[in-house]
C-alpha positions as CSV (number, residue, x, y, z in Angstrom):
1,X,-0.5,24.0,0.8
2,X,0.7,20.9,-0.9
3,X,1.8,17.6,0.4
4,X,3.8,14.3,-0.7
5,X,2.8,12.0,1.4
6,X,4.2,8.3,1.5
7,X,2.5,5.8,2.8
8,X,4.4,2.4,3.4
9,X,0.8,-0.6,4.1
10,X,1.7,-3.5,6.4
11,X,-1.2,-5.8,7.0
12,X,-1.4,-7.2,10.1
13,X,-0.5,-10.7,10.6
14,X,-3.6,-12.4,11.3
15,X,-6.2,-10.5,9.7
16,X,-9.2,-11.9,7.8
17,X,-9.1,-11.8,4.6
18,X,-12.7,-10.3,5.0
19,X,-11.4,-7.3,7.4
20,X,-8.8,-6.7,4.4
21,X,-11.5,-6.6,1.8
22,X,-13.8,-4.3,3.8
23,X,-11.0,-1.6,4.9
24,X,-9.4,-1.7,1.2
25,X,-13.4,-0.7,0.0
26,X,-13.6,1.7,2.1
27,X,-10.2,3.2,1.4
28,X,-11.4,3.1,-2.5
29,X,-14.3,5.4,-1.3
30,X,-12.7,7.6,0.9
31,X,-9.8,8.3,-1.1
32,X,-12.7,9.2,-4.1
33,X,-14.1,11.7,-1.8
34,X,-10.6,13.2,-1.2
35,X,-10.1,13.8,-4.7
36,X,-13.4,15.2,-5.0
37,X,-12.9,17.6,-2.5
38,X,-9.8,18.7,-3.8
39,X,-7.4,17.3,-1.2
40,X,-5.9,14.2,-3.2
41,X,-5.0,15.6,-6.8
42,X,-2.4,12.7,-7.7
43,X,-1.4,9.0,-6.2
44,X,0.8,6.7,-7.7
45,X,1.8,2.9,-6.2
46,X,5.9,2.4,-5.7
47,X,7.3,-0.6,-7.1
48,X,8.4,-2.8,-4.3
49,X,8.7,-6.8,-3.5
50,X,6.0,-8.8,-3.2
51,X,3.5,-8.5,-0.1
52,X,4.3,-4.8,0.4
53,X,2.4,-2.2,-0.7
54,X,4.2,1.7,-0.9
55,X,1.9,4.3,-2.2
56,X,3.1,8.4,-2.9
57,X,0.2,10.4,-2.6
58,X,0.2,14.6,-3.4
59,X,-2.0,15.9,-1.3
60,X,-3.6,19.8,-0.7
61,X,-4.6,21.1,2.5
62,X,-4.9,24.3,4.4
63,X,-2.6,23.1,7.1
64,X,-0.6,20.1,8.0
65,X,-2.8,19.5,11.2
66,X,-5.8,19.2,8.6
67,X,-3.9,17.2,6.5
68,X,-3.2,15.2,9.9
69,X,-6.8,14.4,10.2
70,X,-8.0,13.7,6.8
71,X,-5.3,10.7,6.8
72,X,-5.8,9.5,10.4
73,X,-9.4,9.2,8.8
74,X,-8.1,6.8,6.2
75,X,-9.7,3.4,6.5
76,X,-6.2,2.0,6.5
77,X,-5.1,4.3,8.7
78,X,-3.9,1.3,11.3
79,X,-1.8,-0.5,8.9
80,X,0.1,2.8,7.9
81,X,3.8,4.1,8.0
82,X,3.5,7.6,7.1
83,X,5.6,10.0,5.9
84,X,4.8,13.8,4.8
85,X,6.9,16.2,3.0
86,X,5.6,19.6,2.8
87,X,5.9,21.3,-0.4
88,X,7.0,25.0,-1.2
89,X,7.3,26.1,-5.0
90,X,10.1,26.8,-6.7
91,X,10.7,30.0,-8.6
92,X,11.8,27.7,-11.5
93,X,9.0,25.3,-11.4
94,X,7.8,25.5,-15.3
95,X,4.0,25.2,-14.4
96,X,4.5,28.6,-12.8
97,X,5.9,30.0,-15.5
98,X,4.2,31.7,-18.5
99,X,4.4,30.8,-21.9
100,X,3.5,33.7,-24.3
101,X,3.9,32.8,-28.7
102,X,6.1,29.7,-27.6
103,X,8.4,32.3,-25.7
104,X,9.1,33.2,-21.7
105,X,7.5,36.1,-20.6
């Protein structure tokens, strides 16, 4: 199954600059090991005002209770509003469609 996921990031007020350096490594990491496993295939960053950070994520998992853990496992997991959207396809979606000689099968 496949998964857009928004995440909205609000840092604590208060927070080291030193805890935010730490958990946004480790989110670097993890979020490499997600795409190496296949669960993270695309992530963009949302423009929005300074101080905010709003990332759009599409995500693959068997389930949404695995996708459910794989993001409470996220590093800045805390600090997250998240939103998920499951995804169906659509009989029209192109990249379903086959191209034979330049023409529609």
């Amino acid at each position: 199954m496949e998964f857009l996921v928004e995440f909205e990031i609000k840092i604590p007020e208060g927070t080291t600059e030193s805890e935010v350096k730490d958990r946004e490594d480790a989110e670097a990491d993890a979020v490499a090991k997600l795409a190496e496993e296949g669960h993270l295939v695309r992530v963009w960053k949302l423009p929005v005002g300074s101080g905010e950070t709003q990332v759009l994520g599409l995500y693959r998992a068997d389930s949404e209770t695995e996708l459910d853990g794989l993001l409470r496992a996220l590093p800045l997991y805390e600090w997250m509003r998240i939103s998920v959207t499951p995804l169906v396809p659509h009989p029209n979606d192109p990249a379903r469609s086959p191209v034979t000689d330049g023409d529609r099968a």
